[in-house]
VOGU-3710 file (C-alpha; in Angstrom, 3 decimals, decimal comma):
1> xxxxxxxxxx> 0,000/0,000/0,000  1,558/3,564/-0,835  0,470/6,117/1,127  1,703/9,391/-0,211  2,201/12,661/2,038  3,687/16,225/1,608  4,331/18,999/3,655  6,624/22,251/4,403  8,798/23,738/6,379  7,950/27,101/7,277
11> xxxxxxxxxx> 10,891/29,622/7,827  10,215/32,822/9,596  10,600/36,284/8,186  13,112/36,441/11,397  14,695/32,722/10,176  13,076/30,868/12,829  11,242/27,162/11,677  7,762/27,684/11,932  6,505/23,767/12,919  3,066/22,070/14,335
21> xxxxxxxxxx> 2,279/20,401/17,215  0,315/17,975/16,325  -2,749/17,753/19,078  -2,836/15,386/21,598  -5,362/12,777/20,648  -4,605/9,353/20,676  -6,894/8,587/17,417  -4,728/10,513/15,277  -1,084/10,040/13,260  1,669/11,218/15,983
31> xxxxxxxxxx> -0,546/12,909/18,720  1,333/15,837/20,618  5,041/15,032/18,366  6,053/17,986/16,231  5,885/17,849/12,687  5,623/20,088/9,343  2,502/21,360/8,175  1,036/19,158/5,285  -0,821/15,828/5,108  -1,398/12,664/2,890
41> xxxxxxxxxx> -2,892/12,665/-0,670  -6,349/12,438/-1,297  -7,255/9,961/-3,522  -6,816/10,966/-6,941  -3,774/13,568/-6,235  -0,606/12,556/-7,468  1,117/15,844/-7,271  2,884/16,058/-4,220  3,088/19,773/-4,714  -0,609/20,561/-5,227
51> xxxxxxxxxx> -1,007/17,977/-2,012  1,546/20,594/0,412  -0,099/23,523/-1,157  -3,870/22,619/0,145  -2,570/21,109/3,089  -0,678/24,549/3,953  -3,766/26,388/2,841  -5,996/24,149/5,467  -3,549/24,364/7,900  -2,072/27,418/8,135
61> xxxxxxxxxx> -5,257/29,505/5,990  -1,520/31,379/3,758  -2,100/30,930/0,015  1,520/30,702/-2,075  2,076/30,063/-5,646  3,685/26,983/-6,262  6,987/29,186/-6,920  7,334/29,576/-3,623  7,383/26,517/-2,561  11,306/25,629/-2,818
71> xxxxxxxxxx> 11,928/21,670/-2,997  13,683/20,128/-0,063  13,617/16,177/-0,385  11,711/13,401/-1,721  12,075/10,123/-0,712  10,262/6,932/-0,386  10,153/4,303/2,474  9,841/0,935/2,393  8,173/-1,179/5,566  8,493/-4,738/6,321
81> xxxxxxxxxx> 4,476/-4,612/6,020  4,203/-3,670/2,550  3,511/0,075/3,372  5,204/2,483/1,327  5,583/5,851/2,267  6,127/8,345/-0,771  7,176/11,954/0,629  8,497/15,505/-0,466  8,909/18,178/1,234  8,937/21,891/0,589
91> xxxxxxxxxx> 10,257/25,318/2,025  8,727/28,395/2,410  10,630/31,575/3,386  9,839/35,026/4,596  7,186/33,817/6,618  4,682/36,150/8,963  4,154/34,332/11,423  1,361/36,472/12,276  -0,356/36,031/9,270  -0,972/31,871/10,198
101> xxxxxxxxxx> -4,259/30,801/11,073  -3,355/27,548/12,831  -6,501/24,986/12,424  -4,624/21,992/13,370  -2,512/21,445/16,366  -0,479/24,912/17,547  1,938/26,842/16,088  5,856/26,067/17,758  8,903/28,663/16,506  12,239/26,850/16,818
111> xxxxxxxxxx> 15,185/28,772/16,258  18,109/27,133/14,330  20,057/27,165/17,640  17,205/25,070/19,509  16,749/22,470/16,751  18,739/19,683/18,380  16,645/20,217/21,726  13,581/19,296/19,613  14,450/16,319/17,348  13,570/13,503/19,752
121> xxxxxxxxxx> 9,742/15,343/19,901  9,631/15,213/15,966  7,906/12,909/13,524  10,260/10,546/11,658  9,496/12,294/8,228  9,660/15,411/9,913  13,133/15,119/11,186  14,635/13,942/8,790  13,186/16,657/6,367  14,850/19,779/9,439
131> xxxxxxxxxx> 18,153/17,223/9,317  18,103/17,918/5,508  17,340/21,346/5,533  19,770/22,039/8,328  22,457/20,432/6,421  21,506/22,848/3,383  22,050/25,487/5,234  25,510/24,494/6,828  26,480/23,872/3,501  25,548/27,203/2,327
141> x> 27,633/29,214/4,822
//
């Protein structure tokens, strides 16, 4: 079974990572872990894009043309089950966070500095999409 997913991470107008956390009920995916904003394809969507744009849009109510989302990673994993998890990620920069209208979970602001305090609260997708980015920026300075 492939389940497909897509999200972004959000990066302040101030550089800070602008993350969920995820709410704390047991019925869902990862209650209370931190994780990007985005979500699994509906049936029908194959475009991983379009899939982090409405999820960002339902999540966070900020509309961005798909130029603005920057590609970060896509990967795929493959379970011992059969499940197959088919991912990208995106980044979006300059963001207000005062302009977010959280509707899922709550808004957390990490600072670059602070990631490493925060990685053993994050989703598995999730960290290893801020372990990529991280190591994009490092390799940028």
């Amino acid at each position: 079974m492939m389940i497909s997913i897509a999200g972004a991470i959000l990066i302040s107008n101030t550089g800070n990572l602008l993350l969920q956390r995820r709410d704390n009920n047991p019925s869902i995916f990862s209650p209370n872990m931190i994780s990007v904003f985005g979500g699994s394809a509906e049936q029908g969507e194959d475009d991983l894009l379009y899939v982090a744009m409405r999820e960002i849009k339902e999540e966070t109510d900020i509309s961005l043309p798909a130029e603005a989302y920057l590609p970060l990673v896509q990967f795929k994993n493959f379970y011992p089950d059969g499940r197959v998890i088919n991912a990208a990620f995106y980044i979006l920069e300059n963001i207000e966070k005062s302009k977010l209208a959280i509707t899922e979970g709550s808004l957390i602001e990490i600072s670059i500095d602070n990631v490493g305090k925060y990685m053993h609260e994050m989703v598995p997708t999730t960290c290893f999409a801020v372990s990529v980015y991280l190591q994009n920026v490092q390799s940028e300075k």
